[in-house]
C-alpha positions in Angstrom: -6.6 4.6 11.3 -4.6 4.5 14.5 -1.0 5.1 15.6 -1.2 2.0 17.6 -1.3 -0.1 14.4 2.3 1.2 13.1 3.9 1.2 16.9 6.4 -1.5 16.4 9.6 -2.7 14.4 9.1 -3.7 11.0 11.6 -5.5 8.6 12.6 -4.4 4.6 11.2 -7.3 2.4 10.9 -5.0 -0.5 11.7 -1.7 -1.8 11.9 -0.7 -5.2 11.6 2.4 -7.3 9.4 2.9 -10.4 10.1 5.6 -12.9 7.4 7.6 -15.3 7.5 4.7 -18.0 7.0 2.1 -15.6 10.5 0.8 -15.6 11.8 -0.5 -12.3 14.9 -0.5 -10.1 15.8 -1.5 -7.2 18.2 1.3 -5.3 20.1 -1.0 -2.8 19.5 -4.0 -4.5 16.8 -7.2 -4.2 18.7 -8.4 -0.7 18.9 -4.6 0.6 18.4 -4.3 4.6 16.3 -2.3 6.6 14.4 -1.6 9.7 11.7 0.8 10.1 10.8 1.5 14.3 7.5 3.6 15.2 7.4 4.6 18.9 4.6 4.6 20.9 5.6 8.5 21.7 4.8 9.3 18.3 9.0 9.1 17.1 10.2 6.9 14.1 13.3 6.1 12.7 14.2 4.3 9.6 18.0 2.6 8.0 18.2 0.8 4.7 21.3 -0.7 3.3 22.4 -2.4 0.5 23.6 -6.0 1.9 27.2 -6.9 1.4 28.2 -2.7 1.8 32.3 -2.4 1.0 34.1 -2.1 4.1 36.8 0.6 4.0 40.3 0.3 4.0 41.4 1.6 7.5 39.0 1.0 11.0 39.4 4.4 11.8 35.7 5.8 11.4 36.3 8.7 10.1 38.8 7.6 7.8 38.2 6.6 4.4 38.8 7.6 0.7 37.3 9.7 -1.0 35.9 6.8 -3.1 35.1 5.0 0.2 32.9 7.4 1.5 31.0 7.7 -1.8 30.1 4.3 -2.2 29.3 4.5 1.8 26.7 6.8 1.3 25.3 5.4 -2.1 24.5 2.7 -0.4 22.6 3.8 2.6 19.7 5.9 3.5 18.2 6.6 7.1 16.4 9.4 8.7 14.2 9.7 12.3 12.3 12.5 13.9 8.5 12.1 14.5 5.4 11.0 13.3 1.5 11.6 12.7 -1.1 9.8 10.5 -3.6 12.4 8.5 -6.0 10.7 5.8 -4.0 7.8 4.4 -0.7 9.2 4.6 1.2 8.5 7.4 4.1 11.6 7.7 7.5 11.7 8.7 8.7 15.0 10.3 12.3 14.4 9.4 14.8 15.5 12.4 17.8 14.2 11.7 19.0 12.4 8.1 21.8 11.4 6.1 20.5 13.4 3.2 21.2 16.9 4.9 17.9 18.2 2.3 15.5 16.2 4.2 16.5 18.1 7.6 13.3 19.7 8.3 11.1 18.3 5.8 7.9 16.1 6.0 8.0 12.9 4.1 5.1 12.0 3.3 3.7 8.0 2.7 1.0 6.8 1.4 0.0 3.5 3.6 -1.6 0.2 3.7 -1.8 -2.6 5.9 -2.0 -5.6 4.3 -2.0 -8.5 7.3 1.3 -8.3 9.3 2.8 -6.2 6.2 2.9 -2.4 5.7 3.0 -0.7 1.9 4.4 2.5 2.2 4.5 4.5 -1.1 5.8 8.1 -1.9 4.9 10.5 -3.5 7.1 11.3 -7.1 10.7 12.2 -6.0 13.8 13.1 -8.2 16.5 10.1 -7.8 19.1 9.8 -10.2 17.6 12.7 -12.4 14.4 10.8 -12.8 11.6 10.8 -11.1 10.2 8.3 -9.5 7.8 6.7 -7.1 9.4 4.3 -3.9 7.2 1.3 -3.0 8.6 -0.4 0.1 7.0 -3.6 1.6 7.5 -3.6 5.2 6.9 -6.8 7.5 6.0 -6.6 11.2 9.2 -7.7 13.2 7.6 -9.9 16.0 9.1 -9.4 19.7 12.1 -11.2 21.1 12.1 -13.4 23.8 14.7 -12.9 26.7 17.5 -15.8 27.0 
């Protein structure tokens, strides 16, 4: 497997979470967002959002209540630093991440290509007191055109 076949931008189609009796949920939804980008300079960065997030109250950016934060943050996830592929995982050296305990860590995937779609699964992880295992379909974004 080579690096060359993740290099590119790639588009959320699916991503849902499955628990240790098989039950499934889907963390920011069925119409959730997200982009996943692998550099040819062996970076990668990642964002996935619920659609249709709750704006806050005020513009001011670092405003917000309490409550508005919360929900802000329940409802997005992203993370980039760089990247390698060993075996069939492909793993994320985590740089930089919303979820302060990922800082430093590698996040591993487990990867397939399946025609212009990539199947990244991870390993069990503790959401919500449960653990589970993430499943995220991922399409290949193709390039845009200049105007």
């Amino acid at each position: 497997m080579t690096q060359n076949q993740f290099v590119g931008t790639w588009r959320l189609v699916s991503f849902e979470l499955k628990d240790t009796n098989g039950e499934v949920s889907y963390p920011y939804g069925q119409d959730m967002i997200g982009y996943l980008m692998y550099a040819e300079d062996g970076y990668m960065s990642v964002v996935i959002m619920a659609a249709n997030r709750p704006k806050f109250s005020s513009e001011d950016f670092l405003g917000g209540s309490t409550k508005e934060k919360i929900a802000a943050i329940q409802t997005y996830l992203s993370y980039c630093g760089s990247y390698e592929i060993k075996d069939q995982k492909v793993i994320h050296h985590v740089k930089a991440s919303l979820f302060p305990n990922w800082v430093g860590t590698n996040q591993e995937r487990f990867f397939e290509f399946i025609e212009n779609h990539l199947s990244l699964t991870t390993p069990p992880l503790t959401i919500g007191n449960k653990q589970v295992t993430g499943h995220l379909i991922w399409q290949r974004c193709t390039p845009k055109t200049a105007i």
